[in-house]
FIMITOR-269526 format. One record per atom (N, C-alpha, C): x negated, y negated, z negated. Coordinates in steps of 0.1 Angstrom, whole numbers, plus 5000, padded with zeros to 4 digits. Each point is the difference from the previous one (the first is absolute). Layout:
// residues N
XYZ ...
END
This chain:
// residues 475
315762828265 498949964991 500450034986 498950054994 500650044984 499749904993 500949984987 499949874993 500350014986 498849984994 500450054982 500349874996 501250024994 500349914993 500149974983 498950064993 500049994988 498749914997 499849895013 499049944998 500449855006 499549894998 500149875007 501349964992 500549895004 501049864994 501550115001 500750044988 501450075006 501049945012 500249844994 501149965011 499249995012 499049955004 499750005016 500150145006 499350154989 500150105006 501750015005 500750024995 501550034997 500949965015 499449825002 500449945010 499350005012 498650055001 499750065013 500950115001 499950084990 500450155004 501550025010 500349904993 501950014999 500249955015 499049905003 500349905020 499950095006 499550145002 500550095013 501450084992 500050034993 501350034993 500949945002 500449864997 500349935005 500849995017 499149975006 499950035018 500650155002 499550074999 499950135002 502250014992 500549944989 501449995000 500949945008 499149895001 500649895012 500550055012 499550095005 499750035016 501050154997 499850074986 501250074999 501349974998 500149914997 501049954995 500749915019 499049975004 500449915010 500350085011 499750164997 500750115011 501050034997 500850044984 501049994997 500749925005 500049854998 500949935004 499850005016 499350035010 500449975010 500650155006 500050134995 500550105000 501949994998 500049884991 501549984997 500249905011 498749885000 501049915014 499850055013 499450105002 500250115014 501750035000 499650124990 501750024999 500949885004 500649924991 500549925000 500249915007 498949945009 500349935014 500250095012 499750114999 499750085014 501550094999 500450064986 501050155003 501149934989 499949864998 501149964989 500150024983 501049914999 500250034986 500350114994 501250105005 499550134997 499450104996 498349985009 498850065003 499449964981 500149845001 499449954990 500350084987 501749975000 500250084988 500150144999 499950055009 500050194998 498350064996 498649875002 498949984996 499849964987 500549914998 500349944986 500950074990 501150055007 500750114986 499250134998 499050045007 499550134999 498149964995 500149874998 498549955000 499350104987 501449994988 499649984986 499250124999 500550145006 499750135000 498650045008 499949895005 498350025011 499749914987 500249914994 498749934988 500050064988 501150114999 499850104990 498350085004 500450065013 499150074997 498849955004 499449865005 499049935001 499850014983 500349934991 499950004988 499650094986 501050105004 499550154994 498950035004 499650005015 498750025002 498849935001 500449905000 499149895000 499450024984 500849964987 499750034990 499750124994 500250105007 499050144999 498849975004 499449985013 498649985002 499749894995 500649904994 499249864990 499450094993 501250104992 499250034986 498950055004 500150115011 498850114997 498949915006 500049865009 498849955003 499449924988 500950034982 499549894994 499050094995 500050124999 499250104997 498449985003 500349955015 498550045007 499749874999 500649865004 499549844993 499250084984 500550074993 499350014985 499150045000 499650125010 498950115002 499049915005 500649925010 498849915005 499549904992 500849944996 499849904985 498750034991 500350174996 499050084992 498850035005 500049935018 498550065004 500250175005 500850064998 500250155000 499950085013 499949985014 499850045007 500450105009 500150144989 500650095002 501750034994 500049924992 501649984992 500549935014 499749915006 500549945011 500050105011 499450055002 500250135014 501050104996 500050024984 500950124997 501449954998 500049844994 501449915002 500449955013 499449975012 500650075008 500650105008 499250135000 500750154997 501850024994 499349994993 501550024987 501049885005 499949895004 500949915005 500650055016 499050065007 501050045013 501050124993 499450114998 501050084995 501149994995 499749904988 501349954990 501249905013 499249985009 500849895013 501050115006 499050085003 500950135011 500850034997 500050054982 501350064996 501049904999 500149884993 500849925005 500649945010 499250015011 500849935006 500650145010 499850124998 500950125003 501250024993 500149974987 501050004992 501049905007 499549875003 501249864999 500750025014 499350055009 500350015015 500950125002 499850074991 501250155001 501149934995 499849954986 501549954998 500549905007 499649915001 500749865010 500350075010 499650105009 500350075014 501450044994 499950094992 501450064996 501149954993 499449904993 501249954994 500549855007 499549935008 500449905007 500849945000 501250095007 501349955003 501049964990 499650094988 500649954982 499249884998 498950005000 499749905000 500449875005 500449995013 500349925004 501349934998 500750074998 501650014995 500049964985 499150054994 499849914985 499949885002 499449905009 500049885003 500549965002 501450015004 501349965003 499549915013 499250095011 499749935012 501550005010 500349915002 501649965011 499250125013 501350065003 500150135008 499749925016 500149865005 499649915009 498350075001 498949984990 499150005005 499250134993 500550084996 499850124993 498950075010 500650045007 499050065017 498949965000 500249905001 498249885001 499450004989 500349994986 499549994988 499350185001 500550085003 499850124998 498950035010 500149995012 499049995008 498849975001 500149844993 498649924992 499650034993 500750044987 499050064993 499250184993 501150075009 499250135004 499449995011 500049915006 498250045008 498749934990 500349924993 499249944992 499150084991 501050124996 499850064990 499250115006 500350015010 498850155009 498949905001 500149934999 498249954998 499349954988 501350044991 499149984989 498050054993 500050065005 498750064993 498749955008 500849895015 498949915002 499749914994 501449934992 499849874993 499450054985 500350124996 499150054990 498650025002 499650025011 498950065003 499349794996 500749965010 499149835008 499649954980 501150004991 499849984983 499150034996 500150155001 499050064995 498149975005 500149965013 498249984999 500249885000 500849925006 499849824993 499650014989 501050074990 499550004985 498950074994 499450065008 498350024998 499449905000 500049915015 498849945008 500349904988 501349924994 500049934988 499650024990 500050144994 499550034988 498549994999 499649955011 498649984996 499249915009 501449894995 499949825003 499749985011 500650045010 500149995013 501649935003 500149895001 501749955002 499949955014 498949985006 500149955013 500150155014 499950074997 500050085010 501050065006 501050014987 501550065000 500849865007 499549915002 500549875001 499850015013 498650005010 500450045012 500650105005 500150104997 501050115005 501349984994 500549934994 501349934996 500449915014 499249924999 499849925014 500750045012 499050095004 499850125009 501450075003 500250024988 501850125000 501149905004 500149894993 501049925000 499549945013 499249975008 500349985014 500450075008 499450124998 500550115009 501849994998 500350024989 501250044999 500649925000 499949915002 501449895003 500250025021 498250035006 500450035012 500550135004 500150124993 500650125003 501249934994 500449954991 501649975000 500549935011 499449955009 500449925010 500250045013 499250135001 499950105011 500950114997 499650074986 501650094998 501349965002 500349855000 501549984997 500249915013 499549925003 500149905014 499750085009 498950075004 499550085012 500750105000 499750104989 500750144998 501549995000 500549944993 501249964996 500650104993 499150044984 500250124993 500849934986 500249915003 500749924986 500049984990 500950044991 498949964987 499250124993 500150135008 499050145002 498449914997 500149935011 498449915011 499249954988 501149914992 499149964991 499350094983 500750105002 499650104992 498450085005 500350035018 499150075001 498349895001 500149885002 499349924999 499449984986 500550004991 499050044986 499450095001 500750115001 499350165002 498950005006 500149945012 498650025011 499049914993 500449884997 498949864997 499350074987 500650094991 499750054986 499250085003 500150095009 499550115003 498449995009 500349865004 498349975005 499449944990 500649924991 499349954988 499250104991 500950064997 499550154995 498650045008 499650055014 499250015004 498749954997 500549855001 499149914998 499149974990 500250044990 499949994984 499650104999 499950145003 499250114997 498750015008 499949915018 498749985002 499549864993 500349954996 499549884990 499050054990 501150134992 499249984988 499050105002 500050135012 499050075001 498849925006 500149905004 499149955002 499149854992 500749974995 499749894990 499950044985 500650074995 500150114981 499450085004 498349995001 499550154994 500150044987 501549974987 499750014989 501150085001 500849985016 502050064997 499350165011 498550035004 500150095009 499850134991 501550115002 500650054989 498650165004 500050044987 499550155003 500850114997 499550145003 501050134997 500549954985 499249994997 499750004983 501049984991 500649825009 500649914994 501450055005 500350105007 501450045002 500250084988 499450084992 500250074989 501049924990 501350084999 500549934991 500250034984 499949894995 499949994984 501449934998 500550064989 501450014998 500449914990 498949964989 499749924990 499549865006 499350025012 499949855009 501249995007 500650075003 501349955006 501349964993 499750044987 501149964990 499649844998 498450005003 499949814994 500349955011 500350035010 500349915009 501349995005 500750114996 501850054997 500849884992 498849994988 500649934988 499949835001 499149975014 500849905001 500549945019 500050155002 500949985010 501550025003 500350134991 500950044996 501149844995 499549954989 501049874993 499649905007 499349945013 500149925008 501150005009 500050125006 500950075010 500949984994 500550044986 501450014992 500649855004 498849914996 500449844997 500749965010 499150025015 500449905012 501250135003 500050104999 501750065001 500849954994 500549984984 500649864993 500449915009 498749945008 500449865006 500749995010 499650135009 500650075012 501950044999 499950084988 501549994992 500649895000 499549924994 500849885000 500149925011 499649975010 500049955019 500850075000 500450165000 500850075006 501349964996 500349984990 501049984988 500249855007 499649935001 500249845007 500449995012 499450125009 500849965010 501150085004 500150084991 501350105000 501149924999 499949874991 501049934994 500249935015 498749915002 499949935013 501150035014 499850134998 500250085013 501749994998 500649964990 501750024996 500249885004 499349895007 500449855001 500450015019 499150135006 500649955017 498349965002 500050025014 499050025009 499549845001 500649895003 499649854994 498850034988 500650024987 499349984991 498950085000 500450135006 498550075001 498949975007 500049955010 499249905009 499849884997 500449944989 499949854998 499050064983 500250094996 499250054986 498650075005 500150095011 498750015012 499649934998 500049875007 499449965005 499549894988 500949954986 498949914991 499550104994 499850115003 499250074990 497950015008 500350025015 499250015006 499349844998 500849925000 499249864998 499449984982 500950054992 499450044991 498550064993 499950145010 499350104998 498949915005 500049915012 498949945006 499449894991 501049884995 499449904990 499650074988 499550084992 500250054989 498550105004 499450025009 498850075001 498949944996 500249874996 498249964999 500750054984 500249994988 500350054990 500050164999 500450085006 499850115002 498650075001 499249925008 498650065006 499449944988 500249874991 499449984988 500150174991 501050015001 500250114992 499350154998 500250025019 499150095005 498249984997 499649925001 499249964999 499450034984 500849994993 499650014982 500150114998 500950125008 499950154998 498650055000 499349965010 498650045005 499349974990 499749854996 499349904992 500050104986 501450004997 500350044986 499050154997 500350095017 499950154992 498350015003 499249895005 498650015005 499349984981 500849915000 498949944989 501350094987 500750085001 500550104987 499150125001 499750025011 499050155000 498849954995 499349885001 498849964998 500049904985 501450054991 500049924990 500149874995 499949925015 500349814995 501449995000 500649994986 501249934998 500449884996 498749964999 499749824998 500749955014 499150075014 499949925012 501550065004 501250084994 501050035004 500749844994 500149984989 500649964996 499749865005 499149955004 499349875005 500749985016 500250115010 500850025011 501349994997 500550014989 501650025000 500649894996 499149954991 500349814997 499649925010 499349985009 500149955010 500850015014 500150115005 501150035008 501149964994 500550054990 501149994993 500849855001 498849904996 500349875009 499949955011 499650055008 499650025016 501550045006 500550114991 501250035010 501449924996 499949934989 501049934997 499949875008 499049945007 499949895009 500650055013 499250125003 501150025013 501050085005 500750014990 501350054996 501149904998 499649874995 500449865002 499849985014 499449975008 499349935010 501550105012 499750164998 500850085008 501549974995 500550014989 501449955004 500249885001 499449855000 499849905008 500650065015 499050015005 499850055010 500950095006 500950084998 501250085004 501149944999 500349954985 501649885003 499949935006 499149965007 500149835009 500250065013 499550095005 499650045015 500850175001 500850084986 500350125004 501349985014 500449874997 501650075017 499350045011 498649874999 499650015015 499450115002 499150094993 500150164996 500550055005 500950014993 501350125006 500649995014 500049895003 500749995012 499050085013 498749984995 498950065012 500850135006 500450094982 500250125004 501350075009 501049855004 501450055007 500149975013 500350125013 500249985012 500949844999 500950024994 500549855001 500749924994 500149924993 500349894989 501050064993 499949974992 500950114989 499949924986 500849934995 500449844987 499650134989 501350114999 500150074992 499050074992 499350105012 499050044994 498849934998 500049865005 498749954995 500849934984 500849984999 500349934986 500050164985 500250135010 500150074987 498750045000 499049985009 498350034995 499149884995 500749905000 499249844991 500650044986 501250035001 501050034985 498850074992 499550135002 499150064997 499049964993 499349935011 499049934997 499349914992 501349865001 499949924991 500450084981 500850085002 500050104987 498850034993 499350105013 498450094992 498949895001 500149885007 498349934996 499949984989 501449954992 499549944986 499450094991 499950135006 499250134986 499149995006 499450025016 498849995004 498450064986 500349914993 499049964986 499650124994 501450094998 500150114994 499550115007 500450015010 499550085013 498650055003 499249855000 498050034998 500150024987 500349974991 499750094988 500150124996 500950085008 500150134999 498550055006 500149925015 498950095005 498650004998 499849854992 499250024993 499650094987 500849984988 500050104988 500150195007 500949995010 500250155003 498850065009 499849965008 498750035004 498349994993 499849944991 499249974992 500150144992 501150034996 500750144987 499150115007 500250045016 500150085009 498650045000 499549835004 498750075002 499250074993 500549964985 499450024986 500050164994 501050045012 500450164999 501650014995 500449864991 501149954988 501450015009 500550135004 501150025008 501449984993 500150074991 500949984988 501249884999 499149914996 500649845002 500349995010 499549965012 500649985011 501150065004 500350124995 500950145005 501449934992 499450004987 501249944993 500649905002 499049885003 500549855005 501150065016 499650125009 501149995013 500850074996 500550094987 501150034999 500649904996 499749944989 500849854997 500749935011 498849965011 500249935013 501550095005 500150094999 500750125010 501649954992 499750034990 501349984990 500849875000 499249924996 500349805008 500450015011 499350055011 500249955013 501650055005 499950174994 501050035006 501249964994 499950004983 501449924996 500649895006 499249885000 500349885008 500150025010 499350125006 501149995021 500850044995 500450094994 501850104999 500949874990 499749994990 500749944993 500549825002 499049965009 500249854999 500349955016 499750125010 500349985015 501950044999 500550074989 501050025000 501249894990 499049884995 500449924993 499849925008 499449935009 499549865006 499650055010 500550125009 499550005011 498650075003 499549895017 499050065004 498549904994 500949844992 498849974989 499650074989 501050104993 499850084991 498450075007 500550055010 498650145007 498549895002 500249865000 499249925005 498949974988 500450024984 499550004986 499250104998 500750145004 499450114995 498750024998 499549985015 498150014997 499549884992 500249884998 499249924992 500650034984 500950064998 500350044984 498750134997 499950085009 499550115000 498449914996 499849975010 498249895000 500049924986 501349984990 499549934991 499750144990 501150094999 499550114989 499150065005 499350025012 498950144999 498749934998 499949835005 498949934994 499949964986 500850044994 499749964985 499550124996 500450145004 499750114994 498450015005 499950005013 498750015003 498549934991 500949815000 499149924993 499950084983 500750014997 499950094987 499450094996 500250115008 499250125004 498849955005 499249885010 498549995002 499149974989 501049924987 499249934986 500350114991 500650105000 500050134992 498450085007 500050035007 499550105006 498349895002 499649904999 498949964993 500149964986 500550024991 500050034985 499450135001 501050075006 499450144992 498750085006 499249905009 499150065007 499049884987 500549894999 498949954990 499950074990 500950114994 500050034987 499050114998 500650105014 499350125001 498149975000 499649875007 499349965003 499250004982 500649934997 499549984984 500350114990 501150085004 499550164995 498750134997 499449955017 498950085001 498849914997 499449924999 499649884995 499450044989 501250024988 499850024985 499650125004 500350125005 499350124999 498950035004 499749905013 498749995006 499049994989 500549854989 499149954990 499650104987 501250064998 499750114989 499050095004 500150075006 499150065007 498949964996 499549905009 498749895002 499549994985 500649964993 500049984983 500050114995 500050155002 500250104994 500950014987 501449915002 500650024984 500550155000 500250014985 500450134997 501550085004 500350094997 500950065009 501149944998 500349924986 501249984993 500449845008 499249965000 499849905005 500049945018 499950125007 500350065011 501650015002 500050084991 501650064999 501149844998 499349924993 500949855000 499749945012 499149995005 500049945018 501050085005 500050134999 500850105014 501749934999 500249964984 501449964996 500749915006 498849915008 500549875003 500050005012 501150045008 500250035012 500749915009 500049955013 500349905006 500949954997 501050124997 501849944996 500349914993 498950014988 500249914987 498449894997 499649955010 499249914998 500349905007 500249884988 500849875003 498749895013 
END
């Protein structure tokens, strides 16, 4: 169902939008974790951590590509925003192609360079085999999990969040039961659980292209819209290109964290597994806030309401600091019993060095929805820039503090890193959202006065003093 959003109450839009987003994380998030406690109860600790030390390089390239097709879907959210019709058939054109070539590019290199890779991680030669295993079959399927991004991020771009949500559904059932048949039945190991993404991805995919041929008569493409324009592809380059950059940054820095991780022994890496996954899972209703404002933001930037952006972003904004409180509540009290779910069998150790973690990162929690609030907001706005800049910052923080403070204090040093990171890239962000509506008010009142000269027919000279007063320098 299509759903404009540059009309009705912002926050109610925002928070319908965001509850299958929402769900639709949950249920991803909730095959993740049971992908690790497969592993881990059924093929051991081991299994866990040869999954876990190789994870960071599979959310690399979920990420890179994930934020490539955000950007190019913020394109067609805008086209649609503008009413445009055919901007939207030819922005999605231009978005598969820009998909193809990428995700040919990332899949040649990770195939070939792998094994360096893996060895940069300083993964223990115990589970090397299995880490390697896992995640090059992952990677031969990548251009399903590109593909499944990419028309979700259509059927979204034009306020559709419930639909991607049942085939979220859909996938994450399936594949928690192909992981249970590849590795119990088959007894293909930790291979099983690789090829069970691939297949569950690869029908989602399916699913989603008879969806939209049948429900978007506005996405049913013509010769036409294959024609490619090189100057339309640059606008959608330009902010897919520094999206992509960003969640690489972020991807950098995981890598960089658990490289350090991975120097502590197969305990820690399974005990950091595993509070991360409980992590990733409390931390999604703030996230899908976020997601949710990308859409919001770039519906009503194409259609010029920056009133009703700004009216969404103060409100969520307090919306996510409530359950951002509420969620690390909710994790220090209850994270042992967590963790313990995930171990064939009782284990003090590693459940004390994944609460360690834990009770560490709630207290930023705060900083965390604020990013994804201000940074997705930026995004949708087209405002790549800031965000890009805020995850180098993140990158630079994060990784100092793992190297420099995991070697001063250990493995609590490695346990700071990300919430130091969450406090500098949300300041930059917040910074950059109150810049970047100044200078749209200013511009705003730039063309204004020239509108009025005009209108008033003043004289040329007098012209020439409006043209002077340019956004830069009006207070």
């Amino acid at each position: 169902m299509i759903k404009d959003m540059t009309v009705g109450k912002p926050i109610s839009l925002i928070i319908k939008f965001a509850i299958p987003l929402l769900l639709g994380n949950l249920f991803q998030q909730l095959y993740n974790i049971s992908d690790i406690l497969i592993l881990g109860r059924i093929l051991g600790v081991n299994a866990l951590a040869a999954a876990g030390a190789s994870a960071p390089i599979f959310y690399t390239m979920l990420l890179v590509t994930f934020g490539f097709t955000a950007g190019l879907c913020v394109i067609t959210a805008q086209r649609f925003g503008a009413k445009d019709e055919i901007g939207v058939r030819r922005s999605v054109t231009h978005s598969i192609v820009a998909s193809a070539v990428l995700c040919t590019i990332v899949t040649f290199i990770l195939c070939f360079y792998m094994h360096d890779i893996l060895r940069a991680m300083n993964i223990p030669e115990k589970i090397m085999k299995d880490a390697h295993r896992f995640i090059f079959t992952l990677t031969l399927g990548l251009i399903l999990i590109v593909g499944y991004n990419l028309l979700a991020g259509f059927i979204r771009a034009l306020g559709d969040s419930k639909t991607p949500l049942y085939f979220l559904i859909f996938s994450s059932i399936l594949n928690i039961l192909l992981n249970l048949f590849f590795i119990y039945v088959l007894k293909l190991g930790i291979i099983g659980s690789a090829l069970g993404t691939i297949v569950a991805m690869a029908i989602s995919v399916v699913c989603c292209m008879i969806y939209i041929g049948k429900r978007f008569p506005i996405l049913k493409l013509r010769k036409e819209d294959w024609k490619l324009n090189w100057d339309f592809m640059k606008s959608h380059l330009a902010v897919a290109v520094p999206m992509s950059l960003q969640f690489s940054v972020i991807a950098v820095g995981l890598l960089i964290i658990q490289a350090v991780c991975n120097s502590f022994g197969e305990n820690t890496i399974a005990a950091f597994t595993s509070a991360l996954r409980i992590e990733q899972l409390a931390t999604q209703p703030i996230v899908a806030i976020g997601l949710a404002l990308a859409t919001y933001a770039a519906q009503n930037y194409g259609a010029g309401q920056i009133k009703r952006i700004r009216q969404g972003v103060a409100g969520t904004s307090v919306i996510s600091i409530i359950f951002s409180i509420c969620i690390a509540l909710l994790v220090r009290f209850y994270g042992e019993n967590f963790i313990d779910i995930f171990l064939k069998e009782d284990n003090p150790e590693i459940i004390k060095i994944g609460h360690d973690y834990l009770n560490i990162s709630t207290m930023f929690y705060i900083f965390l929805g604020q990013i994804f609030i201000f940074r997705n907001t930026l995004q949708g706005m087209g405002r790549t820039i800031i965000p890009l800049i805020a995850s180098i910052a993140e990158l630079v923080m994060r990784s100092f503090a793992a190297v420099y403070l995991a070697t001063r204090i250990g493995y609590l040093g490695l346990c700071y890193a990300s919430p130091i990171a969450w406090i500098g890239a949300s300041l930059v962000v917040a910074v950059g959202y109150a810049y970047t509506l100044r200078q749209i008010r200013n511009q705003r009142i730039y063309h204004k006065m020239k509108q009025l000269g005009h209108k008033l027919g003043l004289c040329r000279h007098q012209q020439h003093m409006i043209q002077r007063i340019t956004p830069d320098n009006i207070k």
